[in-house]
N, CA, C and O atoms as a Tripos MOL2 file, in Angstrom:
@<TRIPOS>MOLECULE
protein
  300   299    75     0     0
PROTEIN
NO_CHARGES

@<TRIPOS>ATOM
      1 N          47.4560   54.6100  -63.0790 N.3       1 UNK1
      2 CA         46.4310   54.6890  -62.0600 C.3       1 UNK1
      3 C          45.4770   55.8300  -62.4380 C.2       1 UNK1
      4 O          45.7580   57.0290  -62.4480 O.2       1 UNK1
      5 N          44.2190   55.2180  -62.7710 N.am      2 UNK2
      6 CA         43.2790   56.5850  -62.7600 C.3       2 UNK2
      7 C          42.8150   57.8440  -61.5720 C.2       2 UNK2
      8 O          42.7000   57.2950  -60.4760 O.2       2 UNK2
      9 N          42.6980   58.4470  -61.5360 N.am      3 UNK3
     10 CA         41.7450   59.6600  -60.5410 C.3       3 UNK3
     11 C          41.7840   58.9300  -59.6760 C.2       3 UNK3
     12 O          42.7140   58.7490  -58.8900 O.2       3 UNK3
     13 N          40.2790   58.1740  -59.7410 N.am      4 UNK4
     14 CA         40.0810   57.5080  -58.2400 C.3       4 UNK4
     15 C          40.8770   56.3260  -57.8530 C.2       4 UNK4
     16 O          40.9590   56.1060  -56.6450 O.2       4 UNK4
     17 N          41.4140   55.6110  -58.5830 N.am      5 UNK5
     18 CA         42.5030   54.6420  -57.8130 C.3       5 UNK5
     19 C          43.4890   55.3400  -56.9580 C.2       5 UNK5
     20 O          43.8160   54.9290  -55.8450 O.2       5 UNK5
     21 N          43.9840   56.4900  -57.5590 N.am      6 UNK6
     22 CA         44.9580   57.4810  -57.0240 C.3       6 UNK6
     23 C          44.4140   58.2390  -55.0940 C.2       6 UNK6
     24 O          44.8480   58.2750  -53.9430 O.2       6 UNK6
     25 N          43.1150   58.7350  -55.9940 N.am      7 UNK7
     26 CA         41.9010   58.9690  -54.5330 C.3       7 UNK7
     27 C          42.5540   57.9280  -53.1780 C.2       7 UNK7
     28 O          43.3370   58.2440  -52.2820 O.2       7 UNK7
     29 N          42.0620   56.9610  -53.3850 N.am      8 UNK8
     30 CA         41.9530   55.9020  -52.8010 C.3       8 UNK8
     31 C          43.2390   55.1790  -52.1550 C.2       8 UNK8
     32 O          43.4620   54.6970  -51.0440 O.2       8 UNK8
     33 N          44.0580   55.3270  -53.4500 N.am      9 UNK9
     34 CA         45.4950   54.7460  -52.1400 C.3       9 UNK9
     35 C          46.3280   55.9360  -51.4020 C.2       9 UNK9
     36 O          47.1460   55.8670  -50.4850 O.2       9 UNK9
     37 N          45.6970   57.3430  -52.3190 N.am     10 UNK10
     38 CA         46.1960   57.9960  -51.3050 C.3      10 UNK10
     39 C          45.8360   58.3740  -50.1200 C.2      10 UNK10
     40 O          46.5280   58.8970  -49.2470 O.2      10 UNK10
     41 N          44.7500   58.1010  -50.1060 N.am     11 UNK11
     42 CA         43.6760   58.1810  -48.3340 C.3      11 UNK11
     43 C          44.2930   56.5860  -47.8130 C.2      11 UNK11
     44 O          43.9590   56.4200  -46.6400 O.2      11 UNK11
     45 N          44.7030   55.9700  -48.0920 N.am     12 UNK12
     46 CA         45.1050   54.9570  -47.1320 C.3      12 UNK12
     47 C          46.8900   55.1160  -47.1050 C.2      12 UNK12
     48 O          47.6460   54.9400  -46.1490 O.2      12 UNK12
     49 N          47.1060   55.3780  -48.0440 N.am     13 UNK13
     50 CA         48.9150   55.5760  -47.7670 C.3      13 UNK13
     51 C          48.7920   56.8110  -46.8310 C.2      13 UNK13
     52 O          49.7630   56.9000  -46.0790 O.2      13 UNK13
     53 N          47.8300   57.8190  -46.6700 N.am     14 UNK14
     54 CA         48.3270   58.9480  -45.6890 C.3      14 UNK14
     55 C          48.0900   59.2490  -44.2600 C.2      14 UNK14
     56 O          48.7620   59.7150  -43.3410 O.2      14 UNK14
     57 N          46.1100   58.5280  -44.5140 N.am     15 UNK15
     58 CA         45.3670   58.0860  -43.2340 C.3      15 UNK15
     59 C          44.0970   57.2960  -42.6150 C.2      15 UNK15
     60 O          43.5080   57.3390  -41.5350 O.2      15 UNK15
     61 N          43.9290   56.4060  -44.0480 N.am     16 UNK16
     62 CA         42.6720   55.4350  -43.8830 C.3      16 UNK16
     63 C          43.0880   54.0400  -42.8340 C.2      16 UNK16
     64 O          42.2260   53.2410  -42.4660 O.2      16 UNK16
     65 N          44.5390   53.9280  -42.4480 N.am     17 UNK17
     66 CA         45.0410   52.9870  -41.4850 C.3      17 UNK17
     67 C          45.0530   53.6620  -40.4060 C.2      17 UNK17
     68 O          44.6720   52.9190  -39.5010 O.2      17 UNK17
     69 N          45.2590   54.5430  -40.0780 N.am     18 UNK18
     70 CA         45.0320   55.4680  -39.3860 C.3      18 UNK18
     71 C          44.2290   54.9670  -37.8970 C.2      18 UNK18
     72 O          43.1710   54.3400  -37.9400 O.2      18 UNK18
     73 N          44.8390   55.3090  -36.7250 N.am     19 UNK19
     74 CA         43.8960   54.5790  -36.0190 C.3      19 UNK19
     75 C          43.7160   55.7000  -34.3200 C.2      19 UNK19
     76 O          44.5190   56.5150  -33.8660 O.2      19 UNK19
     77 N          42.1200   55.1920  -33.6860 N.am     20 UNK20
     78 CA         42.4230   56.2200  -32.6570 C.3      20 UNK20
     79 C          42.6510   55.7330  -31.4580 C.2      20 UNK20
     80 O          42.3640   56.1500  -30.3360 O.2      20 UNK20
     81 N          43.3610   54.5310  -31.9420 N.am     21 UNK21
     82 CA         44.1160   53.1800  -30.2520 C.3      21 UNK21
     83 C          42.9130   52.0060  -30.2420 C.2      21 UNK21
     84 O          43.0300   50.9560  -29.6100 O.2      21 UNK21
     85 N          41.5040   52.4310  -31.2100 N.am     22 UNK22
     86 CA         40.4930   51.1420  -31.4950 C.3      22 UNK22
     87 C          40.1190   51.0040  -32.4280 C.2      22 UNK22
     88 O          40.0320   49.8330  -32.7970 O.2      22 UNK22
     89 N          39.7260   51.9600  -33.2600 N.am     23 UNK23
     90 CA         39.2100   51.5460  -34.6600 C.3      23 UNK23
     91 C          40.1320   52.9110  -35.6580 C.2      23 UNK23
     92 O          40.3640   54.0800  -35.3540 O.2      23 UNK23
     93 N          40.4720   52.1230  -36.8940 N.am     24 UNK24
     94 CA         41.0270   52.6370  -38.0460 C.3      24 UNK24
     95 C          40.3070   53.6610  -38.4390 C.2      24 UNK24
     96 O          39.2560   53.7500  -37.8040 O.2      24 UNK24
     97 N          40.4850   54.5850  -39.3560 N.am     25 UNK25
     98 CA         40.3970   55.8600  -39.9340 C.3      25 UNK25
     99 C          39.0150   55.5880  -40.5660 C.2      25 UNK25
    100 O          37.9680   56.1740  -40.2910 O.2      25 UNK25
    101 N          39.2380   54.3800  -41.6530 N.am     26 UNK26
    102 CA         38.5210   54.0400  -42.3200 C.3      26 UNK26
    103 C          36.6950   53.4270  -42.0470 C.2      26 UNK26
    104 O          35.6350   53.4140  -42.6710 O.2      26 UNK26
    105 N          37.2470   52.9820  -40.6860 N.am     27 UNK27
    106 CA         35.9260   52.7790  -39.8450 C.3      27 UNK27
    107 C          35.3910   53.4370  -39.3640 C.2      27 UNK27
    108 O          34.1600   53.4360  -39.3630 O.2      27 UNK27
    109 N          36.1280   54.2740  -38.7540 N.am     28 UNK28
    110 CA         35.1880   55.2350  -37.9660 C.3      28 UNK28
    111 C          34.5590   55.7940  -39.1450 C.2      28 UNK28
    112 O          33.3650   55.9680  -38.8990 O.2      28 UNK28
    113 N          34.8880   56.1800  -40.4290 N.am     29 UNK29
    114 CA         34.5530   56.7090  -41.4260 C.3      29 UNK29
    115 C          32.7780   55.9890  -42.0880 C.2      29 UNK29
    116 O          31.7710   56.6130  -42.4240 O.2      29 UNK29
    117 N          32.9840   54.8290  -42.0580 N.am     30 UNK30
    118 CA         32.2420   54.1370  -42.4790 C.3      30 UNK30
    119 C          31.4850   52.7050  -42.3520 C.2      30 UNK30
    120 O          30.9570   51.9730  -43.1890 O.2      30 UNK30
    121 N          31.6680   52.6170  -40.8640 N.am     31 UNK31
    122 CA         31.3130   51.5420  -39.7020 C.3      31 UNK31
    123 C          29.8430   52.0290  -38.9600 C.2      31 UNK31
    124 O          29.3350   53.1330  -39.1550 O.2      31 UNK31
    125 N          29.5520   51.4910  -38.5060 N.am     32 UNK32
    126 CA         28.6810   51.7890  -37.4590 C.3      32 UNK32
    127 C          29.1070   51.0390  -36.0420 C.2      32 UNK32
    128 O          28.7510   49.9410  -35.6160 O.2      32 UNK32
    129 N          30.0620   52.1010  -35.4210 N.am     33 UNK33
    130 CA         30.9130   51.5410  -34.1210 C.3      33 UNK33
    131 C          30.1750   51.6320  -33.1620 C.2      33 UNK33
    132 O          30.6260   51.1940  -32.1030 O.2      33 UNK33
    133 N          28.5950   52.3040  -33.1570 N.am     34 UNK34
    134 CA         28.3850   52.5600  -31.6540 C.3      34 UNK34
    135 C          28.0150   51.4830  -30.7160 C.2      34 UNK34
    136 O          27.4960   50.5070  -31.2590 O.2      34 UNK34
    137 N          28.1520   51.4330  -29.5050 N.am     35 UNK35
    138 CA         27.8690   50.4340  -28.2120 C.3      35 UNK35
    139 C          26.6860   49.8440  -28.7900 C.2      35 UNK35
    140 O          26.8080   48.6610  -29.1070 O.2      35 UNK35
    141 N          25.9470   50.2070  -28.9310 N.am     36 UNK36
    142 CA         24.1960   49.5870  -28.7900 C.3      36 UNK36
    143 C          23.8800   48.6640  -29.9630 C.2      36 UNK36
    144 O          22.8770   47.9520  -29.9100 O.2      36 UNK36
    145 N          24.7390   48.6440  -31.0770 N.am     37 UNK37
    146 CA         24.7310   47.7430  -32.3880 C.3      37 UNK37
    147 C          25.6640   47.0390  -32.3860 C.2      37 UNK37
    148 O          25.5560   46.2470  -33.3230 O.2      37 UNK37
    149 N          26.7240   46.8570  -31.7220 N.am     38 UNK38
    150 CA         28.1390   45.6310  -31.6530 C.3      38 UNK38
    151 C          27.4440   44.5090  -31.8840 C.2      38 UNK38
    152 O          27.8690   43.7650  -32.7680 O.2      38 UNK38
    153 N          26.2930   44.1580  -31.1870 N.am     39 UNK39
    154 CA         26.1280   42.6040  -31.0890 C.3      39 UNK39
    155 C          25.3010   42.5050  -33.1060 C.2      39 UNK39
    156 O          25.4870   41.6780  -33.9990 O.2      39 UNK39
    157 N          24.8500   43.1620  -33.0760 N.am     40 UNK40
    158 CA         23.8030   42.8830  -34.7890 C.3      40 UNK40
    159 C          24.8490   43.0950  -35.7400 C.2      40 UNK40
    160 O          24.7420   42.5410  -36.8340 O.2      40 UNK40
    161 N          25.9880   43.9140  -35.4580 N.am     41 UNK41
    162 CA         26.9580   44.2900  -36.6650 C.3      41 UNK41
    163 C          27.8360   42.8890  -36.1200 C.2      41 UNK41
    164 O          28.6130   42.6730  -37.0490 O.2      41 UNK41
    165 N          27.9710   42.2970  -35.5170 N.am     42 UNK42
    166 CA         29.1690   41.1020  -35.1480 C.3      42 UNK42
    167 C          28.0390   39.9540  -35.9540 C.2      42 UNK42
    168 O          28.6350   39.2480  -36.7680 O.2      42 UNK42
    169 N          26.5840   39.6820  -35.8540 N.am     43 UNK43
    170 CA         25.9000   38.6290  -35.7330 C.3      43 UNK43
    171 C          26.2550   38.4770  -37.5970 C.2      43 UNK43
    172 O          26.3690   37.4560  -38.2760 O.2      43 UNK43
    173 N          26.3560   39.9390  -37.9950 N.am     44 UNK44
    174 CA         26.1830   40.3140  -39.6670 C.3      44 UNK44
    175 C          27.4300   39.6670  -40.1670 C.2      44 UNK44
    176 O          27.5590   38.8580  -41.0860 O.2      44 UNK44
    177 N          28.2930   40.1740  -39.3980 N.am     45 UNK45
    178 CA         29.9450   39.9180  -39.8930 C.3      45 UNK45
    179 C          30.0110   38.3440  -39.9000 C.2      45 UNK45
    180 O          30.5040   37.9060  -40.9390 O.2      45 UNK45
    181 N          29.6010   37.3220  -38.9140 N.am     46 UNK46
    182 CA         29.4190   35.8310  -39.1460 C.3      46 UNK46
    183 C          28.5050   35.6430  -40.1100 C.2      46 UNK46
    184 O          28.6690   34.5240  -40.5950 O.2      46 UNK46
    185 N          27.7600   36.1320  -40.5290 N.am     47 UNK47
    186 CA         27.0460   35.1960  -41.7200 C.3      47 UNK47
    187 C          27.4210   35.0680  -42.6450 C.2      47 UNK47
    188 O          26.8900   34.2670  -43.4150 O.2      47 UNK47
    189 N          29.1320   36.2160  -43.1970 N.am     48 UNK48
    190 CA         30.0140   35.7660  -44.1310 C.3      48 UNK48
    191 C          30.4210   33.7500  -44.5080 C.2      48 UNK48
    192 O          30.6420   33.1150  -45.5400 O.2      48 UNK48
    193 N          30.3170   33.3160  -42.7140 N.am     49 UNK49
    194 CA         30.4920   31.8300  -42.8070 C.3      49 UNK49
    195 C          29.4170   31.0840  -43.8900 C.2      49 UNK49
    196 O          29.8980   30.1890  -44.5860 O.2      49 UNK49
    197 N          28.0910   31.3920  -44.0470 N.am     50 UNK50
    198 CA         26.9520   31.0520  -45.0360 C.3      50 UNK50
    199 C          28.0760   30.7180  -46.5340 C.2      50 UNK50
    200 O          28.1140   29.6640  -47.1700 O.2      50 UNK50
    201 N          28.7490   31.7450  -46.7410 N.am     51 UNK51
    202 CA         29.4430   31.8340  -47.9600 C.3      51 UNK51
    203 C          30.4770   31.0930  -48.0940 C.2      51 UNK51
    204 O          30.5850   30.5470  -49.1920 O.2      51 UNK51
    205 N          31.3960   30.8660  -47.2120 N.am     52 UNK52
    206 CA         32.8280   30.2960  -47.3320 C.3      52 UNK52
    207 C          32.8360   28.7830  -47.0170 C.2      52 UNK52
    208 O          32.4290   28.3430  -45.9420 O.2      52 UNK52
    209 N          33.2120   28.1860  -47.7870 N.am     53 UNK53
    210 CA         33.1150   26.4240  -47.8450 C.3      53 UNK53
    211 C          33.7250   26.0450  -46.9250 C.2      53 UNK53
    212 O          34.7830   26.6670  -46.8300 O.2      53 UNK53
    213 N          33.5250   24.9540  -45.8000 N.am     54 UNK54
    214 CA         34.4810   24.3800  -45.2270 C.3      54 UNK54
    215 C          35.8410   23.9870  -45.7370 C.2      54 UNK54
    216 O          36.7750   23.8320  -44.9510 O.2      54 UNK54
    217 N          35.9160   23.8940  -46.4640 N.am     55 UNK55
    218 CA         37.1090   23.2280  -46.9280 C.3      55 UNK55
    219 C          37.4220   23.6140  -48.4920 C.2      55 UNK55
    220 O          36.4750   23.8610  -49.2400 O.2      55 UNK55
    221 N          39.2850   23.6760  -49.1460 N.am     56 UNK56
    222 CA         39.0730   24.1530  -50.2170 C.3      56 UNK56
    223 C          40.8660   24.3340  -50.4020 C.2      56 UNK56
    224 O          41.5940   24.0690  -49.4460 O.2      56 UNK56
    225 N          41.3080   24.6980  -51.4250 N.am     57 UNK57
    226 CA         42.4850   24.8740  -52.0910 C.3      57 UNK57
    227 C          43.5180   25.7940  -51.5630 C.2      57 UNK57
    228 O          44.6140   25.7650  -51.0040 O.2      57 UNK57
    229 N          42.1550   27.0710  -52.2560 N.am     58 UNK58
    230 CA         42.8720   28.5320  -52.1430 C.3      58 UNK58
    231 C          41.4800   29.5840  -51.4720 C.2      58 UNK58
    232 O          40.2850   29.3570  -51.6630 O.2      58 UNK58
    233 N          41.8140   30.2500  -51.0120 N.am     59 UNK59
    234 CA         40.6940   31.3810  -50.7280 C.3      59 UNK59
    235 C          41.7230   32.8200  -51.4800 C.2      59 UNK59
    236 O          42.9390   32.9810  -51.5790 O.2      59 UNK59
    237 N          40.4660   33.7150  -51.9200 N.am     60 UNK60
    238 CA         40.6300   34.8390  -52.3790 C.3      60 UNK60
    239 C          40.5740   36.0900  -51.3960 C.2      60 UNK60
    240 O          39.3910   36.2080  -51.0760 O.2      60 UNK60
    241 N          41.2390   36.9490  -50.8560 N.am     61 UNK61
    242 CA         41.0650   38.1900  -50.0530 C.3      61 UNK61
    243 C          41.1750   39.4480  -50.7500 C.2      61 UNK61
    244 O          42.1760   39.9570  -51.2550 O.2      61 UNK61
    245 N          39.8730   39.9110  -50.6920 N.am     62 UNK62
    246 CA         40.1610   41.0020  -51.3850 C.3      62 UNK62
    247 C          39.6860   42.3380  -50.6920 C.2      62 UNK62
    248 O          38.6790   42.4610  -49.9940 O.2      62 UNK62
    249 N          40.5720   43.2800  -51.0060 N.am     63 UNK63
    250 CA         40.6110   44.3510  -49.7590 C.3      63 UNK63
    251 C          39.8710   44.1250  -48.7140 C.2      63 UNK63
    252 O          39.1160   44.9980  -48.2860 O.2      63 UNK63
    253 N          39.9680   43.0130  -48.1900 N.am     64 UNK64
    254 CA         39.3970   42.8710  -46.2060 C.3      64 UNK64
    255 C          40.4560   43.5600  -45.3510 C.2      64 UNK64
    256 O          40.3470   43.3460  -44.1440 O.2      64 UNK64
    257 N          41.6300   44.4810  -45.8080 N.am     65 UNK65
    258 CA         42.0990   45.1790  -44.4430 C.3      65 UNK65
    259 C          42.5750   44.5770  -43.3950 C.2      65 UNK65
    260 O          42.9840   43.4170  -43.3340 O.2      65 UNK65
    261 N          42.5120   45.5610  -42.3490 N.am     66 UNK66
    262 CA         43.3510   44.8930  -41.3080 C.3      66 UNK66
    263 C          41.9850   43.5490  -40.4920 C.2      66 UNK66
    264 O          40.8510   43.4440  -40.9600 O.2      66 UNK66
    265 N          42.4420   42.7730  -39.3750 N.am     67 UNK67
    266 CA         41.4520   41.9250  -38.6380 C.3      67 UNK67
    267 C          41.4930   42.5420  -37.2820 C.2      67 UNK67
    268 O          42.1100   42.3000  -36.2440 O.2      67 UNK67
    269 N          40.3350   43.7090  -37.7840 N.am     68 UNK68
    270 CA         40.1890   44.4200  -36.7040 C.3      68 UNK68
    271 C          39.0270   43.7950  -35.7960 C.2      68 UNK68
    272 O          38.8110   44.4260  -34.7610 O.2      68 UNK68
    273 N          38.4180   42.9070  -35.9680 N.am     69 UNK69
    274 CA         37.0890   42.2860  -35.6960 C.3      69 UNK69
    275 C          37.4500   40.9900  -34.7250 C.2      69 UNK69
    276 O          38.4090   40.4950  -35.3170 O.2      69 UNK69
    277 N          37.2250   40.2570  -33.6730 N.am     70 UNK70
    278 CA         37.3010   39.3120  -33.6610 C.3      70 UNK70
    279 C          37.1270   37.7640  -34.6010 C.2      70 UNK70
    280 O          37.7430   36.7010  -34.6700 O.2      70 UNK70
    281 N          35.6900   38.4840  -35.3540 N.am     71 UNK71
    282 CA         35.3380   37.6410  -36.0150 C.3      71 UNK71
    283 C          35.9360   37.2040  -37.4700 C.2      71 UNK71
    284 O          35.9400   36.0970  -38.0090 O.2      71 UNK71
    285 N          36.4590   38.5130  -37.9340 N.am     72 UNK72
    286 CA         37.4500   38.4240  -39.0980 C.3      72 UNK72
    287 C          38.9160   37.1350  -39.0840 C.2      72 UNK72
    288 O          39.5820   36.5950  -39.9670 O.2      72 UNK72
    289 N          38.8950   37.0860  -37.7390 N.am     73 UNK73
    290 CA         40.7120   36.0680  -37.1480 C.3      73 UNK73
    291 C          40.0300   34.5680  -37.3450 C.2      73 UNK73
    292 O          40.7870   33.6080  -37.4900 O.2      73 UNK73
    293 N          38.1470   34.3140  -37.3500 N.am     74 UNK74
    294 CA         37.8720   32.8190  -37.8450 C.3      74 UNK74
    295 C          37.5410   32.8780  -39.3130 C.2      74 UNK74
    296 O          37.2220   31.8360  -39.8860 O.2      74 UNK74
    297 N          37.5940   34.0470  -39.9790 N.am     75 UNK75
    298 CA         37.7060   33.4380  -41.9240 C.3      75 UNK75
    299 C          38.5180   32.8710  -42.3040 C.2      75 UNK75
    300 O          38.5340   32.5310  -43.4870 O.2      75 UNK75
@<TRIPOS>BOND
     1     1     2 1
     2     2     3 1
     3     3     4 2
     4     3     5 am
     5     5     6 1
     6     6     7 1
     7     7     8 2
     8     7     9 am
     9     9    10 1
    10    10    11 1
    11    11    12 2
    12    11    13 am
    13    13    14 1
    14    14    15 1
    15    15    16 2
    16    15    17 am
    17    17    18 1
    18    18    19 1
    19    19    20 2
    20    19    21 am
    21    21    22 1
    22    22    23 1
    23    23    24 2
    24    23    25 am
    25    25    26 1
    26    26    27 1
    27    27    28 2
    28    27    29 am
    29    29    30 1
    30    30    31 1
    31    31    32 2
    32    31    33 am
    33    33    34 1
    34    34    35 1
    35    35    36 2
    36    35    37 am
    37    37    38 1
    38    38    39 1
    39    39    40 2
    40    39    41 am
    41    41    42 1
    42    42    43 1
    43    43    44 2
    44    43    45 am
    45    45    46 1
    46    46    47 1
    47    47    48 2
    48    47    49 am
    49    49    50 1
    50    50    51 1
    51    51    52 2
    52    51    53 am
    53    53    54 1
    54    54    55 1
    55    55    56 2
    56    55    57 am
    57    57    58 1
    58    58    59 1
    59    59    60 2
    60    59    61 am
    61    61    62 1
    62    62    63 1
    63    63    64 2
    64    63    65 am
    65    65    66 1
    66    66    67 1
    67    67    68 2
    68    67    69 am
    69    69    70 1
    70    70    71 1
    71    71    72 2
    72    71    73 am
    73    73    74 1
    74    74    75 1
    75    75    76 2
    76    75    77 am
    77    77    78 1
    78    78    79 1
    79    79    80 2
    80    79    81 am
    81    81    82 1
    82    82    83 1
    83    83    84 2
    84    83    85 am
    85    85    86 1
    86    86    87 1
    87    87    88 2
    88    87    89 am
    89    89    90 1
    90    90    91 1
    91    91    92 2
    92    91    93 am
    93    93    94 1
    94    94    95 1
    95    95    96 2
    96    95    97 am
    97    97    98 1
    98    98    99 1
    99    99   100 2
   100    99   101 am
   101   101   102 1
   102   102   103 1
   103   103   104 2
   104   103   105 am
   105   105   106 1
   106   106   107 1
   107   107   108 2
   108   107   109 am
   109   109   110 1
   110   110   111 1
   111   111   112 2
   112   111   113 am
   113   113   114 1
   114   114   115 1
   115   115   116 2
   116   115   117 am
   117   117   118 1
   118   118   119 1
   119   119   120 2
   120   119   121 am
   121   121   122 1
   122   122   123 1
   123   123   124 2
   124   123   125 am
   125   125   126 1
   126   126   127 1
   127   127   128 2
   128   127   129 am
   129   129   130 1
   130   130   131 1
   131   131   132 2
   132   131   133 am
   133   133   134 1
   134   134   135 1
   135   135   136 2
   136   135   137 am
   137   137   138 1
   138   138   139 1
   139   139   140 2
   140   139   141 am
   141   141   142 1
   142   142   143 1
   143   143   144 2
   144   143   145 am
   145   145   146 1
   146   146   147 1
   147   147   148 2
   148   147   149 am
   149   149   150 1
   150   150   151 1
   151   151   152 2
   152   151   153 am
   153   153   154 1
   154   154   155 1
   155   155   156 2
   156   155   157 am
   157   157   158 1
   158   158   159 1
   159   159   160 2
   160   159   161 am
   161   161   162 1
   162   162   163 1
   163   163   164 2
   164   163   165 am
   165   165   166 1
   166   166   167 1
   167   167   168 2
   168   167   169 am
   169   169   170 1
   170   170   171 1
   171   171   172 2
   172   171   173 am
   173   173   174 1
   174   174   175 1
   175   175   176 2
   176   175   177 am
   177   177   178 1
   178   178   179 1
   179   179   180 2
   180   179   181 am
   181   181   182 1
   182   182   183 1
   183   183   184 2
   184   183   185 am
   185   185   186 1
   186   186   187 1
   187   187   188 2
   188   187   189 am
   189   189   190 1
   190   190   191 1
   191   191   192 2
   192   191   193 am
   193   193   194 1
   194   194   195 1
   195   195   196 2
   196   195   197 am
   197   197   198 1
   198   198   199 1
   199   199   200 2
   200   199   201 am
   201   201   202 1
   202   202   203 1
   203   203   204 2
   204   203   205 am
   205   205   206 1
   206   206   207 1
   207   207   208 2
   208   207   209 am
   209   209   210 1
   210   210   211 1
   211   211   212 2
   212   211   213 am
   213   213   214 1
   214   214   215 1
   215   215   216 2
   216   215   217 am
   217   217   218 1
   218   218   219 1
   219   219   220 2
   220   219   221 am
   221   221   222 1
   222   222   223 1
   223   223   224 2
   224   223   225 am
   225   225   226 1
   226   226   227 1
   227   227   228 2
   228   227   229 am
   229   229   230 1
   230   230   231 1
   231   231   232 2
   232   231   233 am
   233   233   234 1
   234   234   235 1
   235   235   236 2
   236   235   237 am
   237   237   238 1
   238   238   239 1
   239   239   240 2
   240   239   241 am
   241   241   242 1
   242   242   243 1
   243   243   244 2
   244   243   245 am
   245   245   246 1
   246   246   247 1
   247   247   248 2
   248   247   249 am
   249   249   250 1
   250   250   251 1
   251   251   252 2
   252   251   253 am
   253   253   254 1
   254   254   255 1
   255   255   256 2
   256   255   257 am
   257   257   258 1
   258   258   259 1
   259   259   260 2
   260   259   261 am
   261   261   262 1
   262   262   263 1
   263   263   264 2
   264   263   265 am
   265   265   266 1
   266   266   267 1
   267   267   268 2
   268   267   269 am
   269   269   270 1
   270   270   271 1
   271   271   272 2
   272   271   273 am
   273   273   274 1
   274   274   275 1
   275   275   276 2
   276   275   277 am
   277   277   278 1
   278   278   279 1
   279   279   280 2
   280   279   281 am
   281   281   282 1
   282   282   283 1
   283   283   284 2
   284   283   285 am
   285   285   286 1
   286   286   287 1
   287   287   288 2
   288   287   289 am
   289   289   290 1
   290   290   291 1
   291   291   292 2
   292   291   293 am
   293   293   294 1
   294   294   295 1
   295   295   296 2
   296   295   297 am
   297   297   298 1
   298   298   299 1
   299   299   300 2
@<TRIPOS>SUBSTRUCTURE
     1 UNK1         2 RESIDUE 1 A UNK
     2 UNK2         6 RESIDUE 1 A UNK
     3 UNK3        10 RESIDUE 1 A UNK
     4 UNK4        14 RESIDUE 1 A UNK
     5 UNK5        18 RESIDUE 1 A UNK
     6 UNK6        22 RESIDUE 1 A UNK
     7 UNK7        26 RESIDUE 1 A UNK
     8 UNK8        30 RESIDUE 1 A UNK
     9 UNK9        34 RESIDUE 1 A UNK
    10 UNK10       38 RESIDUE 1 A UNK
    11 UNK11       42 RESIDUE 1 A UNK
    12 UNK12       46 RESIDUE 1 A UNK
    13 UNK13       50 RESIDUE 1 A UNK
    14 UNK14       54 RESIDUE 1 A UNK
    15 UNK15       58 RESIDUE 1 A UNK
    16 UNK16       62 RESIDUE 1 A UNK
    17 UNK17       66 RESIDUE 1 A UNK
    18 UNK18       70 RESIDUE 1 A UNK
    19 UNK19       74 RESIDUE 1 A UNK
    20 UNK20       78 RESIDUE 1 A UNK
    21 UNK21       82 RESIDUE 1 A UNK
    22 UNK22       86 RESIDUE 1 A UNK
    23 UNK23       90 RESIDUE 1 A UNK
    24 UNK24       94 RESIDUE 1 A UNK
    25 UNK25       98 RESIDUE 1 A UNK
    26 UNK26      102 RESIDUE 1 A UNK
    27 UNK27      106 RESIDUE 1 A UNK
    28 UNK28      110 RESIDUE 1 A UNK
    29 UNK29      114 RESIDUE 1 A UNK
    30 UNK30      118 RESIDUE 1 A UNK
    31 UNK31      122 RESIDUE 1 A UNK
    32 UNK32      126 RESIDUE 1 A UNK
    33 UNK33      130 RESIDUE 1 A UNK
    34 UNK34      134 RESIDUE 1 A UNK
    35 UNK35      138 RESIDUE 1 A UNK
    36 UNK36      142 RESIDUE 1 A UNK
    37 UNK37      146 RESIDUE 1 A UNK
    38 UNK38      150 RESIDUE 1 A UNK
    39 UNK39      154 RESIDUE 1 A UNK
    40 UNK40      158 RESIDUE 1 A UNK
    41 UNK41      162 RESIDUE 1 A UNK
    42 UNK42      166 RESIDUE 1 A UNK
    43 UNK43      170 RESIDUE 1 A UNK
    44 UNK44      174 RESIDUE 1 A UNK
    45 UNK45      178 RESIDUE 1 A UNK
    46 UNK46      182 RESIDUE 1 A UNK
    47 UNK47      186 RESIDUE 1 A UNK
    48 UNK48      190 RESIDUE 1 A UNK
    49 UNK49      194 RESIDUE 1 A UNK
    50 UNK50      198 RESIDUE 1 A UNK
    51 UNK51      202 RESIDUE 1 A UNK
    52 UNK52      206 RESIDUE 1 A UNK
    53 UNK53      210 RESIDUE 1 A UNK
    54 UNK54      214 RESIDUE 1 A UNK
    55 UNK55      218 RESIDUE 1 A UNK
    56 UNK56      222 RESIDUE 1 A UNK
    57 UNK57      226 RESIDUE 1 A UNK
    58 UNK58      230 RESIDUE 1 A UNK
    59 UNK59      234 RESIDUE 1 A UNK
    60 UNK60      238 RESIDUE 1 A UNK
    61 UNK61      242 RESIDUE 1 A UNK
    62 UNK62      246 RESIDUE 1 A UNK
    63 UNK63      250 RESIDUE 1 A UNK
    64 UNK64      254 RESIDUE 1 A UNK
    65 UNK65      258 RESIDUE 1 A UNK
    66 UNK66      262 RESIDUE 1 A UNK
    67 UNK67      266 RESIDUE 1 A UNK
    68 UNK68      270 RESIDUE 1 A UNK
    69 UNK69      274 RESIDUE 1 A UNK
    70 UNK70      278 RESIDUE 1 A UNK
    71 UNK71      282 RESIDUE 1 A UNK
    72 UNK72      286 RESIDUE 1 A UNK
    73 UNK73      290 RESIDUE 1 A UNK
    74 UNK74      294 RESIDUE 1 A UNK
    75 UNK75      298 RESIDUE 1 A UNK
């Protein structure tokens, strides 16, 4: 494991899951949680659907984390 791979799982093995009873360590870190943008950051998070085929084999997940989102539980 290099430097920053090391960086990186060690902020989540110690406290990037981390949570304050609503949002993870990692979000609050690097989200934009406030009240007044929920609806434009939710409208953003569905247009992932643009990308993902109806239908298909296998899907790939790659570090998407926990489904802290409503919208994350219809990918």
């Amino acid at each position: 494991m290099n430097r920053t791979e090391k960086t990186v799982f060690d902020y989540y093995k110690d406290k990037g899951w981390e949570t304050d009873g609503e949002s993870t360590e990692d979000a609050i870190k690097a989200e934009d949680l406030r009240k007044n943008s929920q609806e434009y950051v939710s409208k953003c998070r569905m247009r992932i659907f643009e990308h993902i085929p109806e239908s298909g084999k296998y899907i790939l997940d790659m570090a998407s984390g926990p489904a802290q989102y409503p919208e994350y539980l219809e990918f």
